[in-house]
C-alpha positions as CSV (number, residue, x, y, z in Angstrom):
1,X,0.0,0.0,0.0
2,X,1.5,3.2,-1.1
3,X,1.6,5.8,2.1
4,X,2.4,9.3,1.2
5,X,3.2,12.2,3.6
6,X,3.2,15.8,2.8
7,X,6.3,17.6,4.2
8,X,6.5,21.1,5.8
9,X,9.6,22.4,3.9
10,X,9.5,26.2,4.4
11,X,12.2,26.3,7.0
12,X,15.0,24.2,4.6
13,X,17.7,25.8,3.1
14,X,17.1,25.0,-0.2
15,X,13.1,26.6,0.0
16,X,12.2,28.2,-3.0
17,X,8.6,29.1,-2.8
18,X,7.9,25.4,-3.7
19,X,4.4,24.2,-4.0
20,X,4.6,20.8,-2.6
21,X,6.6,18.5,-1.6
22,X,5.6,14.7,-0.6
23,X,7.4,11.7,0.6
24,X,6.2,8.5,-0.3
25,X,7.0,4.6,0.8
26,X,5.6,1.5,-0.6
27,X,7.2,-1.2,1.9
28,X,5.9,-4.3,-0.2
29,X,7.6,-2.9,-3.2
30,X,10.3,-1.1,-1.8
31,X,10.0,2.3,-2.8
32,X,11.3,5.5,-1.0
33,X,10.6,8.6,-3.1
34,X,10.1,12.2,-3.0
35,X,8.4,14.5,-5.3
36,X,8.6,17.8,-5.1
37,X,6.2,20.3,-7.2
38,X,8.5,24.1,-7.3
39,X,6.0,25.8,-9.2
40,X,2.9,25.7,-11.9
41,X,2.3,29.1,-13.3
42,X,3.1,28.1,-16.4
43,X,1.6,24.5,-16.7
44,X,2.3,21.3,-15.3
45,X,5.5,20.5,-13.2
46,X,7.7,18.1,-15.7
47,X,10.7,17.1,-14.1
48,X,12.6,13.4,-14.3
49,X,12.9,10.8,-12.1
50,X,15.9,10.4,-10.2
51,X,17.1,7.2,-8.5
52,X,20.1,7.5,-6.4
53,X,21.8,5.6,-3.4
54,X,21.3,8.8,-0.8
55,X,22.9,8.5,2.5
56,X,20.3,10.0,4.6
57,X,16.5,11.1,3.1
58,X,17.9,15.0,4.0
59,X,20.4,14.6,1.3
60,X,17.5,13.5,-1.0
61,X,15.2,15.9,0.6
62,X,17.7,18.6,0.0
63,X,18.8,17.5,-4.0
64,X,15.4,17.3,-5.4
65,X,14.1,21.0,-4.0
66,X,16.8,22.3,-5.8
67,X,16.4,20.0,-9.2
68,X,12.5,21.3,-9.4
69,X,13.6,24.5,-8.8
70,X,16.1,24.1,-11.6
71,X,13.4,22.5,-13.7
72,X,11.1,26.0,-13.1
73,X,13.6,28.2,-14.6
74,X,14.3,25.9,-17.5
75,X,11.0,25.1,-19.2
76,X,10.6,29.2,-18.6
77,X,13.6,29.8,-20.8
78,X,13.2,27.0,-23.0
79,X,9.5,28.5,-24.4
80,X,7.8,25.7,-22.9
81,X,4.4,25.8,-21.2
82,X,5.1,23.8,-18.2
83,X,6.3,24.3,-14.4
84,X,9.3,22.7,-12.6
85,X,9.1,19.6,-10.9
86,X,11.6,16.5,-10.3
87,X,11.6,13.4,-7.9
88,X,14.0,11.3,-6.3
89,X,13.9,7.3,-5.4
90,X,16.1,6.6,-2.5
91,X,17.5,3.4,-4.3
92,X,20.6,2.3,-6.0
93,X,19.8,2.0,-9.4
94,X,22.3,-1.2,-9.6
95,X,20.7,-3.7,-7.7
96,X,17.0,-2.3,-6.4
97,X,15.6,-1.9,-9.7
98,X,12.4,-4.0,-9.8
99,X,9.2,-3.7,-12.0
100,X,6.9,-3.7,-8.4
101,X,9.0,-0.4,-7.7
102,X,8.0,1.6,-10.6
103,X,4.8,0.7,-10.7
104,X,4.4,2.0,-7.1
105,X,6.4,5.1,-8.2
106,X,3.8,5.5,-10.8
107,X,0.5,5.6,-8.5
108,X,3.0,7.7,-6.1
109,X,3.1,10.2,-9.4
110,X,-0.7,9.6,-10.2
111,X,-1.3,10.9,-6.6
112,X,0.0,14.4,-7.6
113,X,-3.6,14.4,-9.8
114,X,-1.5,16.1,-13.0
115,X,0.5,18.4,-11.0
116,X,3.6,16.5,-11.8
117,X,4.8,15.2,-15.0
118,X,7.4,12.6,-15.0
119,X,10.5,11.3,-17.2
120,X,13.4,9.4,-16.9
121,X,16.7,10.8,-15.5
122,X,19.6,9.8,-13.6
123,X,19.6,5.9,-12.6
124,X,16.2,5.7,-15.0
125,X,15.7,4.8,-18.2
126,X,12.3,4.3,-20.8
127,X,12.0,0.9,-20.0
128,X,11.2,2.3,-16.1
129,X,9.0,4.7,-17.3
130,X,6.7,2.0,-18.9
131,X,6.3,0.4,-15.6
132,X,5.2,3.8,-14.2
133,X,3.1,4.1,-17.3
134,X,0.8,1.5,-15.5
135,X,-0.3,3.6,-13.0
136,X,-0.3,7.0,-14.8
137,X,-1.1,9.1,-17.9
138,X,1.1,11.5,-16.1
139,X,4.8,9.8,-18.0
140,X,6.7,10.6,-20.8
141,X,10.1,9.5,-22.3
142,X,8.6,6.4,-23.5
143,X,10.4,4.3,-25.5
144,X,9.7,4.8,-29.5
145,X,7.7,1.8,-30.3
146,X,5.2,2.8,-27.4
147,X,4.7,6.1,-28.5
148,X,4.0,4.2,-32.2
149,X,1.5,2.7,-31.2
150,X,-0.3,5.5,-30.1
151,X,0.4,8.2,-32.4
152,X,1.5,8.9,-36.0
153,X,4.9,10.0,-36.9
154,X,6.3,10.0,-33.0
155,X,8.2,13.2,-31.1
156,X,9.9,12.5,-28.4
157,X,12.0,9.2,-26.7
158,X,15.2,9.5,-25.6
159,X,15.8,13.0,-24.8
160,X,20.3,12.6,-24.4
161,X,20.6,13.3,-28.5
162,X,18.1,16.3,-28.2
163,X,20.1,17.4,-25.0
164,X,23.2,17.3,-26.0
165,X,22.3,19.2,-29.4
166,X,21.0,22.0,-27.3
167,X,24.3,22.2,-25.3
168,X,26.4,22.3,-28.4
169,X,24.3,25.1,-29.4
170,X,25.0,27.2,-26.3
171,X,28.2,26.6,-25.8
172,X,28.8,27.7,-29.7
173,X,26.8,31.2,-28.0
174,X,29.3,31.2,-25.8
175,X,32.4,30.5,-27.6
176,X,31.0,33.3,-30.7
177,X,30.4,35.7,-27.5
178,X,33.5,35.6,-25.4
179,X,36.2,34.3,-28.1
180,X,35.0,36.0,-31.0
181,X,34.6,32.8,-32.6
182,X,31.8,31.9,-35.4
183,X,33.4,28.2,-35.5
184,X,34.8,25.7,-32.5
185,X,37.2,24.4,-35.1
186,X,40.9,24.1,-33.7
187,X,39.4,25.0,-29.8
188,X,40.5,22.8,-27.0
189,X,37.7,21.7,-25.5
190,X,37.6,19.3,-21.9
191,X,34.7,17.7,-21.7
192,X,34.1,15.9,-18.2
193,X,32.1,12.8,-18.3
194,X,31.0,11.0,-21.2
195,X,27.8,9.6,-20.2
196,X,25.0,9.5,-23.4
197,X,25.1,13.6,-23.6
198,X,28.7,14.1,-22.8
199,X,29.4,11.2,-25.9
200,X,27.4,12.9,-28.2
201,X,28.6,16.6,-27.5
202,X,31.6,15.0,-27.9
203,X,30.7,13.7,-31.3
204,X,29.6,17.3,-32.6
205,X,32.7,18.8,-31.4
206,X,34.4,16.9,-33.2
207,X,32.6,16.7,-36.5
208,X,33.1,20.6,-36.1
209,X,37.1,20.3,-35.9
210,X,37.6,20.6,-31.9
211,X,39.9,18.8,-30.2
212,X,38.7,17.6,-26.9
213,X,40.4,16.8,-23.6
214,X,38.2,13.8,-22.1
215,X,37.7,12.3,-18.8
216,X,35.2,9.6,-17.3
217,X,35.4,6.7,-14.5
218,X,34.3,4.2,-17.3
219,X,37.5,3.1,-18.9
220,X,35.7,1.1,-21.7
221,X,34.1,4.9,-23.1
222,X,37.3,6.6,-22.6
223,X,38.8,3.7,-25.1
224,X,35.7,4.0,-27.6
225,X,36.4,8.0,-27.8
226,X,39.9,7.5,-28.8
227,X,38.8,5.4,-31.4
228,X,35.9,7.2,-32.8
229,X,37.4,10.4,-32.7
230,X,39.9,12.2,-34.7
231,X,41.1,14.6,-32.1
232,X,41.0,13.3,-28.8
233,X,43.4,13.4,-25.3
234,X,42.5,11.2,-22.6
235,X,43.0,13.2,-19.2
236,X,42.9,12.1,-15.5
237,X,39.4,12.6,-13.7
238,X,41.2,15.3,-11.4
239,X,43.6,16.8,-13.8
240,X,40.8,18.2,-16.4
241,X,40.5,21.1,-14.3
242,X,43.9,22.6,-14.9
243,X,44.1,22.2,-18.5
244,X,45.0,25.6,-20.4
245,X,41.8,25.0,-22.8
246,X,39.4,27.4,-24.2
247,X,36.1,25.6,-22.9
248,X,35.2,23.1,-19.6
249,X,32.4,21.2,-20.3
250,X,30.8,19.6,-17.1
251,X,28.8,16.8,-18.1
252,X,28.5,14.3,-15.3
253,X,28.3,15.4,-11.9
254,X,27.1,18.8,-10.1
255,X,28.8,21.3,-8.4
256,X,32.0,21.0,-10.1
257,X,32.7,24.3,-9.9
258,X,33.3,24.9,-6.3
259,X,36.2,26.0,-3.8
260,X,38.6,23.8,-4.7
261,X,38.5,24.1,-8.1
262,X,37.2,27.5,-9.3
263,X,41.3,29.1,-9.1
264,X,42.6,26.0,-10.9
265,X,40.3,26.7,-13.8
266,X,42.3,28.0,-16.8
267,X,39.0,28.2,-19.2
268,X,37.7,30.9,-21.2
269,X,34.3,29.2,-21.1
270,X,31.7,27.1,-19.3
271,X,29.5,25.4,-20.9
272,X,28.1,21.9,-20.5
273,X,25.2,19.3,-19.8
274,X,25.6,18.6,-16.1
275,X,23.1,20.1,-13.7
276,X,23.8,22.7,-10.7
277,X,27.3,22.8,-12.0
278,X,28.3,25.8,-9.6
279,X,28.2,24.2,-5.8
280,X,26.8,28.0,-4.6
281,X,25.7,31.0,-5.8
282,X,28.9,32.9,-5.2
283,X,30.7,30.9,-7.9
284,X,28.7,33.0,-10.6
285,X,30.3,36.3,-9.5
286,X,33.5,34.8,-8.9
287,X,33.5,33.7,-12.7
288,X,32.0,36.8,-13.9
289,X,35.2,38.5,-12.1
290,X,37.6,35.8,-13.1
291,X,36.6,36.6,-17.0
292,X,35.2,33.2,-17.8
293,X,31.8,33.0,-19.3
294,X,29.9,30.8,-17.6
295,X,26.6,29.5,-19.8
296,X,24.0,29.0,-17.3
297,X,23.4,24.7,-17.4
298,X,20.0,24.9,-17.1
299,X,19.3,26.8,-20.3
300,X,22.1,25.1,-22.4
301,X,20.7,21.7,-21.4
302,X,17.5,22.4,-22.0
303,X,16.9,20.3,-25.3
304,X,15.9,17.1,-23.4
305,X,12.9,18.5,-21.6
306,X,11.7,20.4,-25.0
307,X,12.0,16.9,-26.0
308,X,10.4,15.2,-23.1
309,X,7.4,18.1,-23.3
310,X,6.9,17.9,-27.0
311,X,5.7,14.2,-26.6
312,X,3.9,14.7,-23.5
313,X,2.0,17.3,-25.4
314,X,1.8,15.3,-28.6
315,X,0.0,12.7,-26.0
316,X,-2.5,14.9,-25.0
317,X,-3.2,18.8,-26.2
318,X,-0.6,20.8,-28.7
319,X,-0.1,24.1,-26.9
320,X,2.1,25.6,-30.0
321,X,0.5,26.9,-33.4
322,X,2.6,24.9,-35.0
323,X,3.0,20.7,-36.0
324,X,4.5,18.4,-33.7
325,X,7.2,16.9,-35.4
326,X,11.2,16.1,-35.3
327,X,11.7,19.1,-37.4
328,X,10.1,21.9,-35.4
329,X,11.8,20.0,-32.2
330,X,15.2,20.5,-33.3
331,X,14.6,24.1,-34.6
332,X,12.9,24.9,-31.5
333,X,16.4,23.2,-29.7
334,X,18.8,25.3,-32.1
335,X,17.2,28.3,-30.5
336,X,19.2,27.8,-27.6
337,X,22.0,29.4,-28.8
338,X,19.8,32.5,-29.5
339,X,18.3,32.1,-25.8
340,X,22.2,32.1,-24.8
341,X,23.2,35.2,-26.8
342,X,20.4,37.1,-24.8
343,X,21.2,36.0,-21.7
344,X,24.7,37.0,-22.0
345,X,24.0,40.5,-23.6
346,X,21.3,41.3,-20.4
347,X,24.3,40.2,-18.4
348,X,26.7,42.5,-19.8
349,X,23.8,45.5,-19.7
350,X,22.9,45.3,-16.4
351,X,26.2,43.9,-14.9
352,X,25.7,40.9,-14.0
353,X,27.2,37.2,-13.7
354,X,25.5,34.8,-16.6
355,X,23.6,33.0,-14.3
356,X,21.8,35.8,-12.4
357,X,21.0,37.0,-15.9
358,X,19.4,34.0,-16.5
359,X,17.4,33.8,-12.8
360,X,15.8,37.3,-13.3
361,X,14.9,36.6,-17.1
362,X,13.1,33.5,-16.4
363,X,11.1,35.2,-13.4
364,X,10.1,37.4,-15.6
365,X,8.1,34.7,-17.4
366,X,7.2,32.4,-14.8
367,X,6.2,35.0,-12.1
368,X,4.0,36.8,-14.6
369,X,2.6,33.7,-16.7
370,X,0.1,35.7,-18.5
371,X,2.8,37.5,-20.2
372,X,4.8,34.3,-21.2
373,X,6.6,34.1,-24.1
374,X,9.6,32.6,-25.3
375,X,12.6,34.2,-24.5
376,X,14.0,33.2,-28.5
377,X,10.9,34.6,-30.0
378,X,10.7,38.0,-28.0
């Protein structure tokens, strides 16, 4: 029997204004989850669902109010009609995966009567998401051949490609803005972590003549880039921070910008797919005052949720005056790079770090939703 609790965060650090919060346990099937709603001016909460090992439920508690808070601010840049929302499962996604689980995870998502949309993330995959498909109309990131046989011509599925497009996109904003450069041919670029979207930001780098400074814990990928790649250095997991390159790309873990490593930093540029990539607030100054651009994660990685949103919608009402298809999906991606552009002129009129630029630009659509519009089309 699923049991759900709703918990009083207004007094944790990370409180943002969020709507809801609620802990959930299913002892037969072994869940432990949280979902937290941030915010649904906009629309619906869509956020994915997270399944990680936590030591304590605080540091779960604590990660997933500052994910749907993330999630807010991207679907308001990204033109999307849709609120920010994420969940957690307290679970190591190498041994407690089981099909009961998700399909308690997916009445847990049902209970949140629409507020919350749902998609995979890290430690879930599409397969997962059927399971919570069971339980719920409130899923998306299904696997193609599901979404086939429901609709005609199919947007949507695994959202890493569509992700890691949209990062390439901004971090060519980036690169234009602060190096002058139309091209990131003959740029050094370290990429950290090469996970489904690192891999295939690494692959458009280096289609587009970059050569790229890797790391990654998973020896086997490290082995596959150097032999799918023409232009491609294999670095230490601690050394990629003091490579003399024009662009760091975080793609695995958060908060990799921190203490420790912000002075080590030789970068002109940030720009990758990982999430929360500054561990606090006070990193986006120190890089504004450093001279490196930072481009704000949650807008450059902002492609999978368009992709995530435009099958949802496709499942159920088309908010957009426009078809659903592949097409307007990745047009609607490349305009991350104009998103980026804008961000980083407001930043440079107002002086500001990138990231605060982006905070007050996306409350300005999300805090007054009956003036939304896409930031690429304004």
């Amino acid at each position: 029997m699923l049991v759900a609790k709703e918990l009083d965060v207004k007094n944790h650090e990370s409180y943002h204004n969020h709507e809801r919060v609620v802990y959930f346990e299913h002892e037969a099937a072994g869940l432990k989850a949280i979902i937290s709603v941030h915010n649904t001016n906009l629309g619906p909460s869509l956020g994915g669902c997270r399944m990680y090992p936590y030591e304590t439920q605080e540091q779960a508690l604590t990660d997933v109010l500052r994910l749907s808070r993330g999630m807010t601010y991207k679907s308001a840049l990204a033109g999307l009609p849709l609120g920010g929302g994420k969940s957690v499962i307290l679970a190591d996604p190498r041994k407690d995966k089981t099909q009961a689980l998700f399909e308690a995870m997916g009445e847990a998502v049902d209970y949140m009567g629409g507020s919350y949309i749902t998609a995979e993330d890290v430690g879930t995959a599409e397969e997962n998401m059927l399971h919570i498909a069971k339980h719920t109309k409130y899923v998306t990131g299904l696997p193609k051949e599901t979404l086939q046989q429901r609709v005609q011509n199919p947007v949507g599925g695994n959202p890493s490609p569509y992700t890691a497009y949209g990062v390439f996109c901004g971090l060519k904003a980036a690169v234009k803005y602060r190096l002058k450069k139309d091209s990131v041919a003959g740029l050094k670029v370290g990429v950290q972590g090469l996970g489904s979207v690192g891999y295939d930001l690494c692959r458009f780098l280096d289609e587009q003549g970059a050569t790229l400074f890797v790391s990654d814990i998973n020896d086997a990928v490290l082995e596959k880039a150097k032999a799918e790649f023409k232009n491609v250095h294999i670095v230490g997991l601690d050394d990629i921070y003091d490579l003399p390159v024009d662009v760091y790309a975080p793609c695995a873990l958060g908060a990799t910008v921190n203490d420790m490593t912000i002075n080590r930093l030789k970068c002109s540029v940030i720009a990758g797919a990982a999430n929360n990539q500054l561990h606090q607030k006070k990193h986006d100054q120190i890089l504004h005052d450093k001279g490196i651009l930072y481009a704000p994660d949650y807008v450059i990685n902002s492609g999978g949720v368009m992709c995530v949103g435009y099958e949802f919608f496709q499942l159920t009402d088309n908010p957009f005056a426009y078809e659903l298809n592949e097409e307007n999906l990745k047009a609607h991606v490349s305009e991350i790079e104009n998103v980026t552009m804008k961000i980083f002129d407001y930043a440079d009129k107002h002086g500001l770090p990138a990231g605060e630029a982006a905070d007050r630009l996306a409350e300005e659509i999300f805090l007054a939703p009956d003036k939304m519009k896409s930031v690429a089309n304004s």
